[in-house]
N, C-alpha and C positions, 0 to 999 in steps of 0.2 A: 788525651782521649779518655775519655768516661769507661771503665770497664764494669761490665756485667756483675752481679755479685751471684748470680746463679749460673753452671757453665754445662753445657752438655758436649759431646764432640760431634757435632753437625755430623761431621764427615759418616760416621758410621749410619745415618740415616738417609742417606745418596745411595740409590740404586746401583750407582756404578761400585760400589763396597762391596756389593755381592760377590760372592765366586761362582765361577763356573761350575764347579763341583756342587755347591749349596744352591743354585739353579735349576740345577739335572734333580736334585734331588727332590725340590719343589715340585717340578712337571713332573717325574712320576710320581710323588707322593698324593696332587691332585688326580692323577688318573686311577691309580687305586683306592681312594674314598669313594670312584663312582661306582665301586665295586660291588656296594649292599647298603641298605636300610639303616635309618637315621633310630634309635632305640626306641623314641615314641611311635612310631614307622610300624614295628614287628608283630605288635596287637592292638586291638583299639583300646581296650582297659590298660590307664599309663601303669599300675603297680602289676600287673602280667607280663606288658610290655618290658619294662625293665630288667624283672628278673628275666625270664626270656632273655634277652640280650645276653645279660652277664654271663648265663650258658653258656651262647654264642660264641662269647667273645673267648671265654676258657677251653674250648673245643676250638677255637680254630678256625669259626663258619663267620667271621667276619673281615673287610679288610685289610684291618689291623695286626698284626702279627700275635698267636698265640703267646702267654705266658710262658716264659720259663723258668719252671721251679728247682732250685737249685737243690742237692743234700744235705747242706751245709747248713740251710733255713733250719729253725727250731718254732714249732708252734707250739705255743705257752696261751696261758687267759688269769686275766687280770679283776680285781674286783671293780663293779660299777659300784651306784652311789645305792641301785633298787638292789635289796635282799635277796639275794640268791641269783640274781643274772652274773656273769661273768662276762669281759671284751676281750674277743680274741687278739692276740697278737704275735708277729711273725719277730727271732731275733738271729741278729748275723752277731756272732763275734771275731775280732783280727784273725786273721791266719797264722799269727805270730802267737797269739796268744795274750798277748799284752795289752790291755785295753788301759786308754788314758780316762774313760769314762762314758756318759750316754749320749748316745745323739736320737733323739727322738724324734721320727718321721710321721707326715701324716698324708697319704696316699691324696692325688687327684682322682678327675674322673665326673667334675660337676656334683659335687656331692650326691649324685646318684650311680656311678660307674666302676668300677675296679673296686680290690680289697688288698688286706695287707700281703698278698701271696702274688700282688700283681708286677711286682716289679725287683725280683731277686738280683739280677745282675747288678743292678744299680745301687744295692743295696749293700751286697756284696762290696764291690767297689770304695764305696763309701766307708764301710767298716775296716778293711786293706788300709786304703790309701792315707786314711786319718785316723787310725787306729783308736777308733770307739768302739764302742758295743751298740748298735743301730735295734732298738724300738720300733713298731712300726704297726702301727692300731688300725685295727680294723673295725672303726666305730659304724653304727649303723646308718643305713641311706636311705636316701628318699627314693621314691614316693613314699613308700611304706612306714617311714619313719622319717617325717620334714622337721623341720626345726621347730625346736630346740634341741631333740635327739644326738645325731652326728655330735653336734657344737658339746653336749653335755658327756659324750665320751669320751672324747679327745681330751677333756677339761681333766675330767675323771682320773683317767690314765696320767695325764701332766703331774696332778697332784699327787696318786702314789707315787710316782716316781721321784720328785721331791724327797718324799717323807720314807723312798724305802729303797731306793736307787743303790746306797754304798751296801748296805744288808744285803738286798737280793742280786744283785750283779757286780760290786766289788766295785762298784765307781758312781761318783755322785750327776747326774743331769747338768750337761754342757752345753748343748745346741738341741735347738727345736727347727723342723724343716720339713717341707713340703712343695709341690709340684701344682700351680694350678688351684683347684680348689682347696687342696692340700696347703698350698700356700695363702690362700684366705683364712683357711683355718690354722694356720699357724699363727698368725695375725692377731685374732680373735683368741685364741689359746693363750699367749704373749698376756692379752689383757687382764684375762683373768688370774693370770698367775700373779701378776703385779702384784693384785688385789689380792685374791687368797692368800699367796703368803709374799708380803711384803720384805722381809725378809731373806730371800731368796735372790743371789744373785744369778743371773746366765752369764756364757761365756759368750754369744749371740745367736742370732737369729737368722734362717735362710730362707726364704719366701720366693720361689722358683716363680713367676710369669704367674703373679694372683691375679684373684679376679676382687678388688678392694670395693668394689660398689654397686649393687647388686640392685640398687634403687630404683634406675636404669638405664644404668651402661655410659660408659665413659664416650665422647665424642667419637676417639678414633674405632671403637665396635659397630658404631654407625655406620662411619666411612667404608669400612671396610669390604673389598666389593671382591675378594679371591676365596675360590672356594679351596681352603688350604688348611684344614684340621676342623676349625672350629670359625664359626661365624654368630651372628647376632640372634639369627631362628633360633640355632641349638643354644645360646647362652638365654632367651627366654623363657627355653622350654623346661632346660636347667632350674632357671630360678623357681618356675611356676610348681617344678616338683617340690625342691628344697622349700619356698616360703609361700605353700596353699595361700591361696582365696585370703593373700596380704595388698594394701596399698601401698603405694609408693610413701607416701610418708613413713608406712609400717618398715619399711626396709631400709629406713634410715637409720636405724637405730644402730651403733654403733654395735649390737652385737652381731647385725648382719652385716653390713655394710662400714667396715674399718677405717674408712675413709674418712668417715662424718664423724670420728673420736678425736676428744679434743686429748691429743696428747702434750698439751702443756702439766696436766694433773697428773701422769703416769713417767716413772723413770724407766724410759724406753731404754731396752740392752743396745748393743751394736749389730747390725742388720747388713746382710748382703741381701739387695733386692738384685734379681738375672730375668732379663727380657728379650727374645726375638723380635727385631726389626718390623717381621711380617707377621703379628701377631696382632689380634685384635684386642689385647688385654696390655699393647703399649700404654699408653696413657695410665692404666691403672699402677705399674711401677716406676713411672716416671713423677706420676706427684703424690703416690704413696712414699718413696723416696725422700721426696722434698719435702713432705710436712714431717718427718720423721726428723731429716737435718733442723727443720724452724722450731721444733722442740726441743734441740740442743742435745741429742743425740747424735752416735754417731751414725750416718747410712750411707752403704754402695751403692752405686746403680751401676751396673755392666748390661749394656747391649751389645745384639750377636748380630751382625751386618745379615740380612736374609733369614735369619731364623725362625722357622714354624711355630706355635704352638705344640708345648707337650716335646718340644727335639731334645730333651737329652733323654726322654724316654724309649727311643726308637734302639732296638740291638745295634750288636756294636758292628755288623754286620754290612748295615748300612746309615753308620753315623758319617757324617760330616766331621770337618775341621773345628767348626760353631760349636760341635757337643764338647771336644778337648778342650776348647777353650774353657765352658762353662764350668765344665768336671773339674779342670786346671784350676781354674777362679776360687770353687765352692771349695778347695781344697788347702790352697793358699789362706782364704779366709780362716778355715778353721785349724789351721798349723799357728801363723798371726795368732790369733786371741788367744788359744792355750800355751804360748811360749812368749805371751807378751807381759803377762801375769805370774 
């Protein structure tokens, strides 16, 4: 029998792998997005529009569950590359005290939505569980600032961190990670580090359900017909913020669009790529994944049978079995790589 030399587990993409619990969750997670206004929706000017939203969404007045800011959060600001600007950023340290080092987060949201203060529990968690010291940059969004901007502060921050990580926090840069657009920008963050300082090892890399190809759009965002977080409309409308009045050739380039980097030339770190079933941004961690293994690197791909778009962002309140998992996964990974070394 001829085997495969590429292997995925079928099973976990059969609807019958769902639970009933991660079911329930879907039906009312769809009935509450039909709750309020898509953010280009709220004004007809998209940079009003937006901020507007963000308001929105910190007050309360959207479907989505309000922020919770935790005390524990420290807001700090970091030097950008322009003279006299600074990037805010939020930092959780262990509860123990004992930090093994940095893990540097970069917020979802479409590269236009949420900030570094949008997702403390998780953050929290993540600084606990893996006993880092969690970064978490609040580079600027679009509309108001489309690309190159976001991509040039995340960059920004990567680099001091590098060059100032064991000085300023007592421990040197481990893991780079992110949610979503967060996890595009991780991606794209990754590259340039290679590059600016070549020298620089990571311990790996966590790219939570990216969006790798912004060109436009992977097969399965096409297919995809459930109104269930996020669909094809809002990932256009997304893009149309973050890369203005670009052609599709222009969004090839690998600093948009990660997917189209030839990573035979870059010494890609070890990578956990994490994807929901029910996500219209499968395809993009399934063969961001796979070019990552064909450049002789190492990469995970875990999928979550049913899982939304954005689910290990939702309170623990109303998480599913899928968010443990993931949280379980992202935590193993980075236990693994710092006690593998």
């Amino acid at each position: 029998m001829v085997k495969s030399d590429l292997h995925i587990v079928a099973e976990k993409l059969d609807p019958k792998s769902i639970s009933a619990e991660t079911e329930r969750f879907n039906n009312d997670l769809i009935q509450i997005m039909k709750g309020g206004p898509r953010w280009w929706e709220v004004l007809i000017v998209p940079q009003v529009g937006a901020a507007k939203y963000r308001s929105m969404r910190r007050n309360g007045e959207t479907p989505l569950p309000k922020p919770v800011l935790l005390d524990s959060g420290k807001d700090i600001k970091l030097p950008s590359r322009e003279k006299g600007r600074e990037i805010p950023c939020r930092v959780f340290v262990p509860e123990s005290g004992k930090s093994q080092g940095i893990f540097y987060h970069i917020h979802g949201g479409g590269w236009v939505l949420q900030d570094e203060k949008s997702q403390d529990i998780l953050l929290k968690n993540l600084a606990d569980g893996a006993g880092l010291t969690v970064v978490s940059v609040g580079y600027r969004l679009a509309p108001e600032h489309p690309y190159p901007a976001g991509n040039e502060d995340c960059f920004d921050i990567a680099e001091y961190l590098v060059d100032n990580a064991e000085k300023e926090f007592g421990g040197r840069l481990l893991f780079v990670g992110g949610e979503s657009a967060g996890g595009h920008l991780t991606v794209v963050t990754t590259f340039h580090l290679l590059r600016a300082r070549p020298n620089f090892a990571f311990k790996g890399i966590l790219p939570h359900y990216g969006c790798f190809d912004i060109s436009g759009f992977q097969p399965n965002a096409h297919h995809f017909d459930l109104p269930l977080v996020l669909d094809l409309e809002i990932m256009q409308h997304f893009a149309a913020a973050y890369v203005p009045n670009s052609t599709e050739a222009d969004r090839r380039k690998p600093e948009i669009s990660p997917l189209f980097a030839d990573l035979t030339k870059l010494k890609c770190p070890p990578a956990l790529f994490t994807c929901g079933t029910l996500d219209p941004l499968l395809d993009d961690s399934v063969f961001m994944s796979t070019k990552w293994l064909m450049s002789g690197a190492e990469a995970i791909l875990k999928l979550y049978p049913g899982a939304p778009h954005g689910f290990t962002l939702f309170p623990p309140s109303v998480r599913t079995e899928t968010v443990k998992d993931c949280l379980d996964d992202t935590l193993e990974f980075i236990k693994d790589k710092i006690g593998g070394t």
